[in-house]
N, C-alpha and C positions, 0 to 999 in steps of 0.2 A: 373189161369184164368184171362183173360184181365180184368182190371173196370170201370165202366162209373165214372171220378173224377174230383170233379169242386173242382177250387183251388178259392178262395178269394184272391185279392188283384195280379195287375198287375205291381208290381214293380220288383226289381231286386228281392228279397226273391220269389216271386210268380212265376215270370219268370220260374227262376233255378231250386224252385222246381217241375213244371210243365216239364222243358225240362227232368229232371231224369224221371220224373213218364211217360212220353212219351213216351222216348228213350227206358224203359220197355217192351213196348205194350200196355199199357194203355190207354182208350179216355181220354184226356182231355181236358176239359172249363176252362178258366179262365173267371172270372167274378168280377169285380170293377166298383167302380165310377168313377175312373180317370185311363184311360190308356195313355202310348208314353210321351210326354214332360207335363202333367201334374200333374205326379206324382212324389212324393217325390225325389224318384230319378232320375228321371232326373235335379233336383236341387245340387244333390250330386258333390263335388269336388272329390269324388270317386278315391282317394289313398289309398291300400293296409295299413291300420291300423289300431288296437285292439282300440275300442275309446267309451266312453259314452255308454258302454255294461255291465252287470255281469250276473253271477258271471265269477271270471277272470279265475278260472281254466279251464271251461267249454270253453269258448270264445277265450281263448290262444289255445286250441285244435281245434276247427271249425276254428279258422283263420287260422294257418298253413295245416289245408287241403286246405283251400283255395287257400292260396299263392301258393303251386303245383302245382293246376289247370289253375288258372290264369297262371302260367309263364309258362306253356307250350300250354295255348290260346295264348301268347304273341311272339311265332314264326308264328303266322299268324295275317298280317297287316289288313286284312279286319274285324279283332273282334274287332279292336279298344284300344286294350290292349296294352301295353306298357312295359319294364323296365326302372325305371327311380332311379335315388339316389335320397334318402331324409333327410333330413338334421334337425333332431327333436333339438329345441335348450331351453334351460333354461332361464331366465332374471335373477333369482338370486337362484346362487351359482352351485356348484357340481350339474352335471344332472348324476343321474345311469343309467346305461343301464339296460334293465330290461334281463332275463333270454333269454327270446324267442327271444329276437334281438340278443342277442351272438351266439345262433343258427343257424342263418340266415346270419352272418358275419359283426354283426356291432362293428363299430370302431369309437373312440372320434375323434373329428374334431379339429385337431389342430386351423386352422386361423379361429378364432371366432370374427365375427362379432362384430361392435362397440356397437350393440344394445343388447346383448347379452352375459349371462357371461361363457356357456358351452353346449356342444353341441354333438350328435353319428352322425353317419351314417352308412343308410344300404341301399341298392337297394331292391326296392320293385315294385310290377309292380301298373300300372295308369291305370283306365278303365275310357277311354273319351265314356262318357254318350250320346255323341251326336253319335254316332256309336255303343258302347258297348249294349245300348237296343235294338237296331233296328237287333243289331247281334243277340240278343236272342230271340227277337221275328220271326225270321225267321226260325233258329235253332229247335224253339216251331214247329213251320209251317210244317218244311222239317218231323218232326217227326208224325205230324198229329192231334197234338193240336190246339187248336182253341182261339183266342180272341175274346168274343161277346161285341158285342155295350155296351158304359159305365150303369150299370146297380146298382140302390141303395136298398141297405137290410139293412132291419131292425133286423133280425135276420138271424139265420144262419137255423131253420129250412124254410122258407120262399123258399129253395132252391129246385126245381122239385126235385120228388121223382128219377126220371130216375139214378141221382146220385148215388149210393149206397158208398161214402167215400168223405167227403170234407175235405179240408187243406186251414187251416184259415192263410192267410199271412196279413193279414187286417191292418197291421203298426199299424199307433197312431190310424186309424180306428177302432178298437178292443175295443177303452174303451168304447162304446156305442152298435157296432154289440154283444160282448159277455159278455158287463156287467163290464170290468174291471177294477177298478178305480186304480190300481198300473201303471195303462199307464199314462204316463205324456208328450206331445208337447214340446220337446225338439228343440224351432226354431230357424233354422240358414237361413241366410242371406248371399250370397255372391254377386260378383261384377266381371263379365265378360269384360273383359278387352284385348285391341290387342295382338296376339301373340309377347313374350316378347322375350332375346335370356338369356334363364335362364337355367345354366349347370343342375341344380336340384332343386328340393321341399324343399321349409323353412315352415318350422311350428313349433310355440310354444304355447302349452297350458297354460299357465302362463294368468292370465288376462294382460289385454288385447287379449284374442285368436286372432293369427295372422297362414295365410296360405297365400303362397302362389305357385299357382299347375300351372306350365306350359303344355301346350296340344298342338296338333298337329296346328291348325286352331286359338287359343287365349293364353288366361291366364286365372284363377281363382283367384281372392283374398276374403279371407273370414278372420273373421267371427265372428257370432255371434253363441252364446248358451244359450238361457234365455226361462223360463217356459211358454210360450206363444202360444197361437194358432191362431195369426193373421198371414196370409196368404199374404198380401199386404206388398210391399218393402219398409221402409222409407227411404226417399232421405239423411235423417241427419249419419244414420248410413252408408249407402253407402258412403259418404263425408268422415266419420270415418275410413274405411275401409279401402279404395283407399290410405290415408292419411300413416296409421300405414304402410301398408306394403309399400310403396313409400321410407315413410322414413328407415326405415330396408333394404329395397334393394340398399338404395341410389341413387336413380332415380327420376327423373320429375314424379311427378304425370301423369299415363295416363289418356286418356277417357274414358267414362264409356260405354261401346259398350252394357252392356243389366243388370240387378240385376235380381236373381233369389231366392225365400223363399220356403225353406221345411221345414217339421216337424221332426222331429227324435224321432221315437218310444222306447222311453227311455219305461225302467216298474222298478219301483222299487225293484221287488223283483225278476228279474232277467228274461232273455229270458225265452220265454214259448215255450218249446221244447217235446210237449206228447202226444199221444195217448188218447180219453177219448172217451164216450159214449154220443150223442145228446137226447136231452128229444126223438125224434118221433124212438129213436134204432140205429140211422145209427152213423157211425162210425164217429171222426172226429180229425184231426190230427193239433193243434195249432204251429203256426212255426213263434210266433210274439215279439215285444220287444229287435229287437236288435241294438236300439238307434244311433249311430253314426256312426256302423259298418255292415250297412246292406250289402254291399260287401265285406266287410273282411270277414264276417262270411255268405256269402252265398252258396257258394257250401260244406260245411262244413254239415252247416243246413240239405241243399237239397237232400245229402247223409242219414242222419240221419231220413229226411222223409220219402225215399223209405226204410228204414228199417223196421220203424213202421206198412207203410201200407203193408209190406208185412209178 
């Protein structure tokens, strides 16, 4: 039997899980404070990679569902989806390849960068956020879920009774909506920048965090990763930014055509991925904390939520 299912949180986790619970037969409401470009992800450099999530066994498994889905959205140009090589590089010493990227057919990168002391690569697919949301909020649409005006809760019982199942995607929103203090502001910063002519993605996690994501219409250069919940861009790290990958690419610094700041719903003790019961009886299905990798591991998740609530 169909269910009346307001999801929390309009970002790519909430989206996705909404288009599965749709595509079911089920009503659904999405219901957030921030939806379209003011939410976390739309800040996302949003490349296919296991990143600032646990536990890793769980999240190696939700991301290779993903990566399927994604690369076979990535035969159709209007989702915004992409396959692109990426090029993960070390500063110092031997970088391993991890298990799941052998999988997937990554290979060491011979010509290693001067900035740089080792390096894989694999093709992974690229979801450009300036098309990728508006594909799944349509996707929501065609299905017969609904976006309602940005709307803030305090609690998750506060939600019309009409619901009888919510699915809490609430990101870093969740440490206050359900209490969690393992949610930690995981904020990154990047630096929108003119589309560049860059055969593939350079990233290294090594401090300094350096990215940089080629898209259809710009560039991305990112970033940052630090415990913080300010919201507003500072110009010194944008400068930083621009700076580090300029020099790694070996290029003119460009302009800075826009900076964008999101949170990353890091949770300490791991993605919260379960089934549980709301103080007023009704059901409610957490789908929150997956830090750095909310599109690696979203249609993975989204999968896993139509299991629960069915």
């Amino acid at each position: 039997m169909p269910k009346n299912i307001a999801v929390v949180g309009a970002g790519v986790s909430g989206l996705t899980a909404g288009i599965r619970l749709a595509e079911q037969g089920n009503r659904v409401a999405i219901l957030a404070d921030e939806i379209g470009a003011r939410t976390t992800s739309a800040a996302a450099a949003a490349i296919w990679y296991p990143y600032d999530a646990e536990p890793a066994e769980q999240v190696v498994a939700w991301a290779l569902e993903t990566f399927a889905v994604l690369k076979d959205l990535s035969r159709d140009q209007a989702t915004g989806v992409s396959m692109l090589e990426l090029w993960h590089f070390s500063r110092t010493g031997e970088i391993e390849i991890p298990g799941w990227a052998r999988v997937l057919g990554a290979r060491v990168v011979e010509e290693i960068p001067p900035a740089f002391a080792s390096g894989f690569a694999l093709e992974a697919p690229l979801t450009d956020t300036t098309i990728y949301l508006e594909y799944l909020a349509g996707r929501l649409a065609a299905a017969g879920g609904k976006i309602h005006p940005p709307v803030h809760l305090a609690s998750l019982e506060e939600i019309s009774r009409e619901f009888d199942l919510v699915v809490n995607c609430a990101g870093v929103g969740a440490r206050t909506l359900v209490h969690d203090s393992d949610v930690e502001p995981h904020r990154g910063q990047v630096v929108i920048v003119p589309k560049l002519d860059l055969a593939h993605a350079v990233v290294c996690d090594d401090a300094p965090l350096m990215y940089a994501i080629p898209r259809a219409n710009d560039c991305v250069f990112g970033g940052t990763n630090e415990i913080s919940d300010q919201r507003a861009a500072n110009p010194a790290e944008s400068a930083r930014i621009v700076s580090e990958c300029s020099r790694v690419l070996q290029i003119d610094a460009p302009v800075i055509a826009a900076e964008r700041v999101g949170l990353r719903p890091f949770r300490r003790s791991g993605v919260r991925l379960a089934r549980e019961a709301m103080k007023d009886g009704r059901a409610v299905i957490h789908n929150y904390g997956h830090g750095g990798s909310g599109f690696t591991l979203s249609w993975g998740c989204a999968r896993t939520v139509v299991d629960l609530a069915n």
